[in-house]
LORORO-896812 format. One record per residue (C-alpha): residue in three letters; x, y, z. Coordinates in steps of 0.2 Angstrom, whole numbers, always signed. Layout:
! residues N
{'ALA', {X, Y, Z}}
...
END
This chain:
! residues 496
{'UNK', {+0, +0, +0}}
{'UNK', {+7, +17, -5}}
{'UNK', {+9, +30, +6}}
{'UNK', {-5, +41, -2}}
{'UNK', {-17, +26, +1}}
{'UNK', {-10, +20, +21}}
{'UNK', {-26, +25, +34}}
{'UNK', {-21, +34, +46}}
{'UNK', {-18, +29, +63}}
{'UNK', {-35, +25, +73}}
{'UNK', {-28, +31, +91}}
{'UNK', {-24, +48, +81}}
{'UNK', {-40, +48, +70}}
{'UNK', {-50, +48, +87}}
{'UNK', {-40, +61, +95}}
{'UNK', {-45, +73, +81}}
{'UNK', {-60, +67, +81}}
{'UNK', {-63, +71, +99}}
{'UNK', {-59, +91, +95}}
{'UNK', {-79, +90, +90}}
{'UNK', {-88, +84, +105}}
{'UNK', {-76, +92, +115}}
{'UNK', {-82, +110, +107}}
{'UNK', {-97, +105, +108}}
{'UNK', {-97, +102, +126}}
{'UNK', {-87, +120, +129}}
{'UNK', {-103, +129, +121}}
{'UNK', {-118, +118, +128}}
{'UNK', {-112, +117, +144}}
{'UNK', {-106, +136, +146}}
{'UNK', {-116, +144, +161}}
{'UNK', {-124, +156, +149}}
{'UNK', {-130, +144, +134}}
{'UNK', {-146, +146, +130}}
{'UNK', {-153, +136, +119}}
{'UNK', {-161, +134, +102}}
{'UNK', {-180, +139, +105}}
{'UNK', {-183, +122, +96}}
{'UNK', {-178, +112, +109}}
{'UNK', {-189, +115, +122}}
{'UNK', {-202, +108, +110}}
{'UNK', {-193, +92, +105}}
{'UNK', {-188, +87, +123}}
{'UNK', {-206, +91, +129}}
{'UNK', {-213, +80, +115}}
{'UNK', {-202, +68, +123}}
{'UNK', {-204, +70, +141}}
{'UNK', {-223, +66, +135}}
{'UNK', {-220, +50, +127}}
{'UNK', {-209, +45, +141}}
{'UNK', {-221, +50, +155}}
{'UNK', {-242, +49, +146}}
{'UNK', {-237, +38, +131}}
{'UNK', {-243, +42, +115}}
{'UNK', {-248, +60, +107}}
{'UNK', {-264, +60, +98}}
{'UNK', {-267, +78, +98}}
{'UNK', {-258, +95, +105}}
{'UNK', {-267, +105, +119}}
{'UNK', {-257, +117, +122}}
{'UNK', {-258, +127, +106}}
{'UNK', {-278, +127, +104}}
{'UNK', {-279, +139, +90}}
{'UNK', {-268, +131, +78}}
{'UNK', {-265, +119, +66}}
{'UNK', {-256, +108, +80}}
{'UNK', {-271, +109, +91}}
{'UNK', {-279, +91, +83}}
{'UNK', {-273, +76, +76}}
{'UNK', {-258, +82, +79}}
{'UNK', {-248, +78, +66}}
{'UNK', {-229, +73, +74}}
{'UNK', {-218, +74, +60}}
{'UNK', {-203, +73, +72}}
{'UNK', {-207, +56, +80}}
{'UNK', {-193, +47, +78}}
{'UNK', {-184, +61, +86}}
{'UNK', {-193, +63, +100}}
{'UNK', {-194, +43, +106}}
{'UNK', {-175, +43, +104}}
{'UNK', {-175, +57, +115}}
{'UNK', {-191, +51, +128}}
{'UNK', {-176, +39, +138}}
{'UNK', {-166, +56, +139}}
{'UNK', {-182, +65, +146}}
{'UNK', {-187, +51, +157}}
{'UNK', {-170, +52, +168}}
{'UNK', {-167, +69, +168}}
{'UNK', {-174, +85, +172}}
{'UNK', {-179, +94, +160}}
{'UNK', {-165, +109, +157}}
{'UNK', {-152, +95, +158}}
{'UNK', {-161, +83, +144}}
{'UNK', {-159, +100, +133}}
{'UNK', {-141, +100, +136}}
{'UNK', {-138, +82, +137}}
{'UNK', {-147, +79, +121}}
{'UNK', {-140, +94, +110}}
{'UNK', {-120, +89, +114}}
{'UNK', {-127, +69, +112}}
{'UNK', {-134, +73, +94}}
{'UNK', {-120, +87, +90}}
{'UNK', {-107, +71, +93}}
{'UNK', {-117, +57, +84}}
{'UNK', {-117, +70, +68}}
{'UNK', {-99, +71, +68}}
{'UNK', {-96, +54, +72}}
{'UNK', {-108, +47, +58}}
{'UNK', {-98, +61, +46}}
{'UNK', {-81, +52, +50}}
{'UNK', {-86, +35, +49}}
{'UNK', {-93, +38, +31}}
{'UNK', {-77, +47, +27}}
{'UNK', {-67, +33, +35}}
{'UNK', {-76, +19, +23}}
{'UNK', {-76, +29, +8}}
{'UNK', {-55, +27, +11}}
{'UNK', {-53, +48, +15}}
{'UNK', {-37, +50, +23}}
{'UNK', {-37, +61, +39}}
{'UNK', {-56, +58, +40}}
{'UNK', {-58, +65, +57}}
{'UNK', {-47, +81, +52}}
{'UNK', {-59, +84, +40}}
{'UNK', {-73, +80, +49}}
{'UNK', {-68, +93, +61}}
{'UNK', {-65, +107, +47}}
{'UNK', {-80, +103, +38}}
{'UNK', {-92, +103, +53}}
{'UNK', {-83, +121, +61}}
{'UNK', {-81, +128, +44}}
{'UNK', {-94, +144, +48}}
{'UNK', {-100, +149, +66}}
{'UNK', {-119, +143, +59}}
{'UNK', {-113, +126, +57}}
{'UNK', {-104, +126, +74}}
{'UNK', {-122, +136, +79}}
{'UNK', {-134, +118, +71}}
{'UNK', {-119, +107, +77}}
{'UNK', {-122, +114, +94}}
{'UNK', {-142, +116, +93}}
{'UNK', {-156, +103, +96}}
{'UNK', {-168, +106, +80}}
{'UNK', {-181, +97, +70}}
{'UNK', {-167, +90, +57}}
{'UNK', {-153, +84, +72}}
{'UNK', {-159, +66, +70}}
{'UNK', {-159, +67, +51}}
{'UNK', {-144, +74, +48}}
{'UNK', {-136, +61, +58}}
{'UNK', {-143, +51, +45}}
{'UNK', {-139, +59, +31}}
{'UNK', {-120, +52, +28}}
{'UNK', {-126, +35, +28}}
{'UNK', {-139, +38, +15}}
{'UNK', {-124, +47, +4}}
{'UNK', {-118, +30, +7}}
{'UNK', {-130, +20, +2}}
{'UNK', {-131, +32, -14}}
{'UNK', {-112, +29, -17}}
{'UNK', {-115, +10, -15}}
{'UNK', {-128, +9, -25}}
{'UNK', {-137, -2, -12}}
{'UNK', {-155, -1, -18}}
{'UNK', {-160, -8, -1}}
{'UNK', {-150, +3, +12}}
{'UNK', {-154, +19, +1}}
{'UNK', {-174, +13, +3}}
{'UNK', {-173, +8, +21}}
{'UNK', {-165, +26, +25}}
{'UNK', {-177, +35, +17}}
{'UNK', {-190, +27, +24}}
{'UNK', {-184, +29, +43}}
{'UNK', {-180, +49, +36}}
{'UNK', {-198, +53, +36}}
{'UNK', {-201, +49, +52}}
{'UNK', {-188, +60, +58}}
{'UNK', {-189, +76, +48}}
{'UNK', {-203, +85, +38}}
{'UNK', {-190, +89, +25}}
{'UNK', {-185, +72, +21}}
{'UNK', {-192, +75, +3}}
{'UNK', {-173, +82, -1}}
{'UNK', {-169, +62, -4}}
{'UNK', {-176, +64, -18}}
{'UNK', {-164, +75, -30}}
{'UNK', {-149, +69, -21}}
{'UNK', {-154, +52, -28}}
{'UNK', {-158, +59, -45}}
{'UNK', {-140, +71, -47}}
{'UNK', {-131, +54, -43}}
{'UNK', {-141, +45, -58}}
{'UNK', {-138, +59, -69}}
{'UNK', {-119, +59, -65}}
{'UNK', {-118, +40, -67}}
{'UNK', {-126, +41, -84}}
{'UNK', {-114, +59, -88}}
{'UNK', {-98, +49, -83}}
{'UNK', {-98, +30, -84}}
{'UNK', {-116, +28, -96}}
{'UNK', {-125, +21, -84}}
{'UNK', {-140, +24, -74}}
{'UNK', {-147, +16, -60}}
{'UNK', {-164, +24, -59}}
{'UNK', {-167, +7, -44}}
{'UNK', {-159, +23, -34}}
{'UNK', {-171, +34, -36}}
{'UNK', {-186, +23, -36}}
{'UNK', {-180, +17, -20}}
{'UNK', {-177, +35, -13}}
{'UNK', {-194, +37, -19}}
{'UNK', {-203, +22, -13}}
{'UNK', {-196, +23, +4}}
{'UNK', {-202, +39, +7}}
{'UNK', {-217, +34, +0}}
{'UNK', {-218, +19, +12}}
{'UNK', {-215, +32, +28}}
{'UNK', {-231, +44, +22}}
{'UNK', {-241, +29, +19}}
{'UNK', {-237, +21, +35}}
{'UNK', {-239, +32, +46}}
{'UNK', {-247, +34, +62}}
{'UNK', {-253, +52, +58}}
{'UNK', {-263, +48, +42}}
{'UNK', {-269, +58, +34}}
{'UNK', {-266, +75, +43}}
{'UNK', {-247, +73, +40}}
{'UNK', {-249, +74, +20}}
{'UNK', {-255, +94, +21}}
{'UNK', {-243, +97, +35}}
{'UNK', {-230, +90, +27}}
{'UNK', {-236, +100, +9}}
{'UNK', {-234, +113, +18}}
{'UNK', {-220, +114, +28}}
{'UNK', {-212, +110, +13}}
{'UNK', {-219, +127, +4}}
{'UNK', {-214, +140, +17}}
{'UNK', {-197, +135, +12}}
{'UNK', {-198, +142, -7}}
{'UNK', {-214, +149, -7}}
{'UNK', {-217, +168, +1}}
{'UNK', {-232, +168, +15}}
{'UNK', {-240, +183, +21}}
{'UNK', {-230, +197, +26}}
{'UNK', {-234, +198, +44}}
{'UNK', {-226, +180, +45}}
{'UNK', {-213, +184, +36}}
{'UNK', {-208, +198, +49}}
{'UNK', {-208, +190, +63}}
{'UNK', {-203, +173, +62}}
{'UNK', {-186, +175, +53}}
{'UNK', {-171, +165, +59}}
{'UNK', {-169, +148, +46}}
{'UNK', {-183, +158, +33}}
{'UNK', {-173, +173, +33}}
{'UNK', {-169, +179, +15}}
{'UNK', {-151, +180, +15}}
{'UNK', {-139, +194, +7}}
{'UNK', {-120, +196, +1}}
{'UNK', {-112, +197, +19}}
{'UNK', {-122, +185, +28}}
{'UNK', {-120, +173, +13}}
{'UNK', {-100, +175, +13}}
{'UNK', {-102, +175, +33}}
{'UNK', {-112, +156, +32}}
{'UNK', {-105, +147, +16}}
{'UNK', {-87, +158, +11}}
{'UNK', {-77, +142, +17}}
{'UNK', {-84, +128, +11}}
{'UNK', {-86, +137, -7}}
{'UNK', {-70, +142, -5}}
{'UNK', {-65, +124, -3}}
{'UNK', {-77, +119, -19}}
{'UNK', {-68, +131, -29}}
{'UNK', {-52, +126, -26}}
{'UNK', {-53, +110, -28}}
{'UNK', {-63, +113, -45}}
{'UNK', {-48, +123, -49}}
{'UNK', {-36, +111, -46}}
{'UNK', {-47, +95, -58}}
{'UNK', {-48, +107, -70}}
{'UNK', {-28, +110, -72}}
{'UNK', {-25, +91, -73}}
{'UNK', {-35, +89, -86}}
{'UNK', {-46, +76, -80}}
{'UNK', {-63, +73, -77}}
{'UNK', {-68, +70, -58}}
{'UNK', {-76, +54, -53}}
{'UNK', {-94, +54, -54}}
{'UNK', {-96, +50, -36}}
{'UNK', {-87, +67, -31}}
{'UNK', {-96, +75, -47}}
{'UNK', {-111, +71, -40}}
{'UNK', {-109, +76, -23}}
{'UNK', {-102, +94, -29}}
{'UNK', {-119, +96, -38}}
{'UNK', {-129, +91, -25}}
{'UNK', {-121, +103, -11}}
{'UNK', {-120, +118, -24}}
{'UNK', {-137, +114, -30}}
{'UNK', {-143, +115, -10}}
{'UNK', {-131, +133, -10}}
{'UNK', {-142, +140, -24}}
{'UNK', {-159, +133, -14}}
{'UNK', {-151, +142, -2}}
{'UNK', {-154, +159, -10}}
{'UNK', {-169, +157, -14}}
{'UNK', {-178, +145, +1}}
{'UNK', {-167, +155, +16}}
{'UNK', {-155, +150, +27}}
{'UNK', {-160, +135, +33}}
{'UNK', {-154, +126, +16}}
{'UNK', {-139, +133, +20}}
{'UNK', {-134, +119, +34}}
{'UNK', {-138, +106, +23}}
{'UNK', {-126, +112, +10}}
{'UNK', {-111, +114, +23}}
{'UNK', {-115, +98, +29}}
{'UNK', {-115, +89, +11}}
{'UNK', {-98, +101, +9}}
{'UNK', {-89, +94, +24}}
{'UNK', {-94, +76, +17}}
{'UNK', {-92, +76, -2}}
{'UNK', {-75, +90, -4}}
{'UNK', {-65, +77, +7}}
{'UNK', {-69, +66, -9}}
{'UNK', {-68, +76, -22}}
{'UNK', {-47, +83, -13}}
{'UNK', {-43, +64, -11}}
{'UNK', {-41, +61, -30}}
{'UNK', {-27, +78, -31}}
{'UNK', {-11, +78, -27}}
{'UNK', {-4, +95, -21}}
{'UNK', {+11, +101, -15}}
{'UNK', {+17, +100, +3}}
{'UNK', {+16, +120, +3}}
{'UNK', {+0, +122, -2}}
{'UNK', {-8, +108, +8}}
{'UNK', {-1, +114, +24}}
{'UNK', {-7, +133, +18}}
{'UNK', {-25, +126, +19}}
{'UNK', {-23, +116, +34}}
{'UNK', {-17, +130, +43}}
{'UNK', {-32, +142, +36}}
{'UNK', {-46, +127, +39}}
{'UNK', {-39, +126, +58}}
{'UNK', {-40, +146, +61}}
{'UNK', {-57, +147, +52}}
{'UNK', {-63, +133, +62}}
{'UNK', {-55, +138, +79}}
{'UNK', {-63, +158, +75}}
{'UNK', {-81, +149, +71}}
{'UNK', {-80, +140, +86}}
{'UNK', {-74, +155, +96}}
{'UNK', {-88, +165, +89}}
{'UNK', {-101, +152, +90}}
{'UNK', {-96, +152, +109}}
{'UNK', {-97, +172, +112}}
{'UNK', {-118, +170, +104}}
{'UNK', {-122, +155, +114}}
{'UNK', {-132, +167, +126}}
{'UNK', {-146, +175, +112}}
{'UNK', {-159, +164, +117}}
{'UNK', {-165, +165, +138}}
{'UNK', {-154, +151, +146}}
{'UNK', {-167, +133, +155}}
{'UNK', {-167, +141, +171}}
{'UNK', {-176, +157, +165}}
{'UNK', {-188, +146, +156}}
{'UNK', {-191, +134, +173}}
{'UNK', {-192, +151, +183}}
{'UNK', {-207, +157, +174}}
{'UNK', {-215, +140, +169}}
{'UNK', {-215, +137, +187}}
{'UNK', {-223, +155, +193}}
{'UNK', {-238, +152, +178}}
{'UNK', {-242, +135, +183}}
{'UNK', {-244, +139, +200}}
{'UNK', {-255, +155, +200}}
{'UNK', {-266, +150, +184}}
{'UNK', {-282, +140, +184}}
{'UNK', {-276, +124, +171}}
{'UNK', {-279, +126, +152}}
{'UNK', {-278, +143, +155}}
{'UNK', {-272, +154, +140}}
{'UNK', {-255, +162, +140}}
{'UNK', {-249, +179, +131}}
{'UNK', {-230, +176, +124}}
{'UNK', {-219, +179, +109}}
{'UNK', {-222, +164, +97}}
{'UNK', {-204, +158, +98}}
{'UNK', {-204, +157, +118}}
{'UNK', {-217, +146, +120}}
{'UNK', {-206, +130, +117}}
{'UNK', {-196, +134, +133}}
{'UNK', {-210, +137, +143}}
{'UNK', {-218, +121, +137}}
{'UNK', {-203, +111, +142}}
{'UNK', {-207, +115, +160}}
{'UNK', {-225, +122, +160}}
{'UNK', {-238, +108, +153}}
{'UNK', {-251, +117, +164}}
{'UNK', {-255, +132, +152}}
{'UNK', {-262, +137, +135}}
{'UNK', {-252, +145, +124}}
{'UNK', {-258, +156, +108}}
{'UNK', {-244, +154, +97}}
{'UNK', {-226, +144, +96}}
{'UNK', {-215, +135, +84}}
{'UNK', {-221, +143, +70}}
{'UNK', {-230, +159, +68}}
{'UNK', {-237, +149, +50}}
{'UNK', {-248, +138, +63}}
{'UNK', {-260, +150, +69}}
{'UNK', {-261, +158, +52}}
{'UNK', {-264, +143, +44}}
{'UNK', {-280, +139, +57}}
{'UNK', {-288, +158, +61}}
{'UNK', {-280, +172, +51}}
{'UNK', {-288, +187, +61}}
{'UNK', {-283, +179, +75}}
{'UNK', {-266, +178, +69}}
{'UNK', {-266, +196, +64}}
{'UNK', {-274, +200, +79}}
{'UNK', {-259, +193, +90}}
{'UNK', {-247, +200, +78}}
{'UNK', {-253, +219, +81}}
{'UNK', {-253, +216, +99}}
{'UNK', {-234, +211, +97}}
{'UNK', {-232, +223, +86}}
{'UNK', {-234, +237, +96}}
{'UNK', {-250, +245, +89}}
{'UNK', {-265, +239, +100}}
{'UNK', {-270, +256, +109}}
{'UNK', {-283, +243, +120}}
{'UNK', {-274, +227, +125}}
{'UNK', {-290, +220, +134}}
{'UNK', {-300, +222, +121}}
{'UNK', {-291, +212, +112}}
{'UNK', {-288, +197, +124}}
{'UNK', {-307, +198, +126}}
{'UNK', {-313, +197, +106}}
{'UNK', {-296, +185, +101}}
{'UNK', {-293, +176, +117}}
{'UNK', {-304, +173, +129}}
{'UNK', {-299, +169, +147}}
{'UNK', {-282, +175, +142}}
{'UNK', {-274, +185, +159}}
{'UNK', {-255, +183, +160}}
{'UNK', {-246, +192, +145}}
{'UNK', {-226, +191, +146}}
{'UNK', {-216, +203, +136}}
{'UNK', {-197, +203, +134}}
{'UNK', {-187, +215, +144}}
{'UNK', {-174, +219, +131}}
{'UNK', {-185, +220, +116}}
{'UNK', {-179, +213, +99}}
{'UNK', {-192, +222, +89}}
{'UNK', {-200, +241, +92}}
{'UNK', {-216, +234, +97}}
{'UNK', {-210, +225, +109}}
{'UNK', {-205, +238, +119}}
{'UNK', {-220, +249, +113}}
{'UNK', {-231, +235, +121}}
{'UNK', {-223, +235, +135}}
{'UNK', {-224, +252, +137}}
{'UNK', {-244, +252, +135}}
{'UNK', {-248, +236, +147}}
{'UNK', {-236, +244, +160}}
{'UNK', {-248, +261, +158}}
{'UNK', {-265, +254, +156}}
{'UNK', {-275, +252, +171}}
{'UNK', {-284, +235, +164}}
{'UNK', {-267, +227, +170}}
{'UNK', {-255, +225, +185}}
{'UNK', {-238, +223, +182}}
{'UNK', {-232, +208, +195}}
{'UNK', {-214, +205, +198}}
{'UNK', {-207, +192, +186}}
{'UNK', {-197, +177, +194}}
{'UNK', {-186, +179, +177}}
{'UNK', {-175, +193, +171}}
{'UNK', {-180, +189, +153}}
{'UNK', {-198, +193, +153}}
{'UNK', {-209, +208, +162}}
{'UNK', {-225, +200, +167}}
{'UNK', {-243, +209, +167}}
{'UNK', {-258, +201, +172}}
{'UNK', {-277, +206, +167}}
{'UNK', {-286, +212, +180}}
{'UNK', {-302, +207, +178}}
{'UNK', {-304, +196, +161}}
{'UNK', {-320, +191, +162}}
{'UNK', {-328, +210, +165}}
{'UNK', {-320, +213, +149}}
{'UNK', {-328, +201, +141}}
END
């Protein structure tokens, strides 16, 4: 075995390896992480299953889309998380589970790196992952997509093998955990065009398989048929423009990205790409179709990116970190240059890591979330409706199962279900509700507690604030939580 071809050492392989988990562990574990809003609402899903067994529909958000038959397009997640809930309070499931899934990504990355024969898998694998502070920020989160993309590798696997039955067996188990498992689809098809491009052959079993198995997961499913809209539509907020009002609000993954940003999230990994396009191109030689493939497939997802938002954008750093390691191992470069890129993927992976760390704080940290979950559940009659911002409600429902909640997870949801209710929920956020009990009274009756951030993130925030805190209808009580200023309504059922 040559030199160029020798694996390198396992012992050494996993010390690198161990760079990943360790970084995750320094962010998730800080004493200021707060994290990802999401994950109140996967581990809470999961505390449920562990504790009242199965979901049928979703109480706590009665006026949305959620409310009945509630379609759970995150099962698999959530049962693979219910043991973590079961055995652990929640805050600690939230950590425990982000730095579990965080580790499991990388450590599926480098095992498909290691059996496609990638030298240095784990060095990559460490590069590739911490190539932008927003794949350290997904690496270090608990979303929707952490199961899937932990399976993701082995499906590019399966592709690669052309193993009809793994690609149809991973397909299947993807829509069970993640609405978005649909993106099978034309990474199976790239790889069949490539094939037929570079070698003349075409191995459509590939995509029938891709096809059938996701097939196989809506049709057998447990939430027939509520999950074929739900799913229709999840899929259609990513390209397709909704209202304007939801569009303001919700931003984060659907946020339409520009020149900066984009150079910000993506300028390594392209960078990478174009390099080692480059360096094909001045050999004269055509790549191999299984790296061909790949390129297309994580530029195609770039471009999505573009148009669909940011949240195609992890998908394409995540295909980066998996398909430039093969598309480098087929060039040979000189010793100068090859440490001059080390040395730049090391620094650029040390700074996203650093940077990642210094933003763990921007969401309110578990015991913020427990502190207020604790003070509502206790002073409120049960079911009882809940003022918040849409995207605090999954902490507080990690630790408050008590209450009703107007809106949470996605703004999309109530719109969906009761647009003037939406509109009306989104003018009282917004600041420009001169009569807050009024409001409550027409759009949501019962409703007393109303919780407004201290540091506001949007003008009405504050202006809303500002108009509870001066309206007689309401006292102001002090909040057990430095996040949130809590007002209560005096006397709801008079203003009815």
């Amino acid at each position: 075995m040559s030199d160029a071809a020798r694996p390198t050492p396992l012992a050494l392989e996993l010390l690198l390896l161990a760079l990943v988990p360790a970084a995750i562990a320094w962010i998730v574990f800080a004493p200021g992480y707060g994290p990802d809003p999401d994950a109140g609402f996967h581990l809470g899903c999961a505390r449920l299953y562990a504790t009242e067994g199965w979901i049928g529909s979703f109480p706590w958000l009665p006026f949305t889309a959620l409310a009945e038959n509630f379609p759970n397009v995150y099962l698999g997640q959530h049962l693979l998380l219910a043991p973590l809930a079961r055995v652990l309070e929640p805050g600690a499931a939230v950590l425990a589970g982000t730095f579990l899934l965080g580790t499991a990504q990388a450590l599926s990355l480098w095992l498909v790196l290691r059996k496609w024969g990638v030298r240095w898998a784990a060095a990559w694998t460490v590069l590739g992952l911490c190539a932008s502070s927003y794949s350290v920020a997904y690496l270090t989160s608990l979303k929707g997509g952490s199961t899937f993309y932990v399976l993701l590798p082995w499906f590019a696997d399966a592709l690669w093998s052309r193993s009809v039955r793994r690609t149809f067996l991973l397909a299947w188990l993807s829509v069970y955990v993640y609405v978005g498992a649909t993106i099978l689809v034309p990474m199976a098809l790239v790889l069949v065009l490539a094939l037929g491009l570079w070698e003349r052959r075409w191995p459509f079993a590939l995509v029938a398989a891709t096809l059938g198995g996701i097939l196989a997961g809506m049709v057998v499913n447990p939430f027939w048929p509520d999950h074929w809209e739900h799913t229709a539509r999840e899929l259609g907020s990513v390209f397709l423009r909704t209202v304007p009002e939801i569009e303001a609000i919700r931003g984060g993954e659907w946020m339409q990205l520009e020149g900066k940003r984009i150079a910000a999230i993506a300028g390594a990994p392209l960078a990478a790409w174009l390099a080692c396009l480059v360096l094909h191109l001045a050999r004269g030689e055509r790549a191999p179709a299984g790296a061909a493939a790949g390129a297309t497939v994580a530029l195609g997802l770039f471009a999505g990116g573009l148009f669909g938002g940011a949240k195609m954008l992890f998908l394409f750093l995540l295909l980066s970190a998996l398909f430039v390691p093969l598309l480098a191992r087929e060039l040979v470069v000189p010793r100068w240059l090859l440490g001059l890129a080390l040395v730049l993927g090391a620094t650029n992976a040390a700074w996203s890591v650093h940077t990642r760390r210094a933003q763990s704080s921007g969401f309110p940290v578990p015991a913020e979330y427990r502190a207020m979950g604790e003070l509502l559940a206790r002073d409120s009659e049960s079911g009882e409706l809940v003022l918040s911002a849409w995207d605090d409600f999954c902490g507080l429902f990690l630790f408050d199962r008590h209450n009703r909640y107007v809106a949470g997870f996605n703004v999309e949801f109530l719109h969906r279900t009761d647009p003037q209710r939406f509109r009306a929920y989104y003018l009282l956020y917004e600041g420009e509700v001169k009569e807050p009990a009024k409001t409550m009274a027409k759009h949501f009756p019962g409703a007393r507690f109303v919780l407004v951030r201290r540091v506001p993130r949007r003008p009405g925030e504050a202006t809303l604030a500002q108009t509870l805190a001066t309206d007689l209808a309401f006292d102001e009580l002090d909040s057990p939580a430095e996040t949130w200023r809590l007002f209560r309504l005096r006397n709801p059922a008079r203003e009815r």
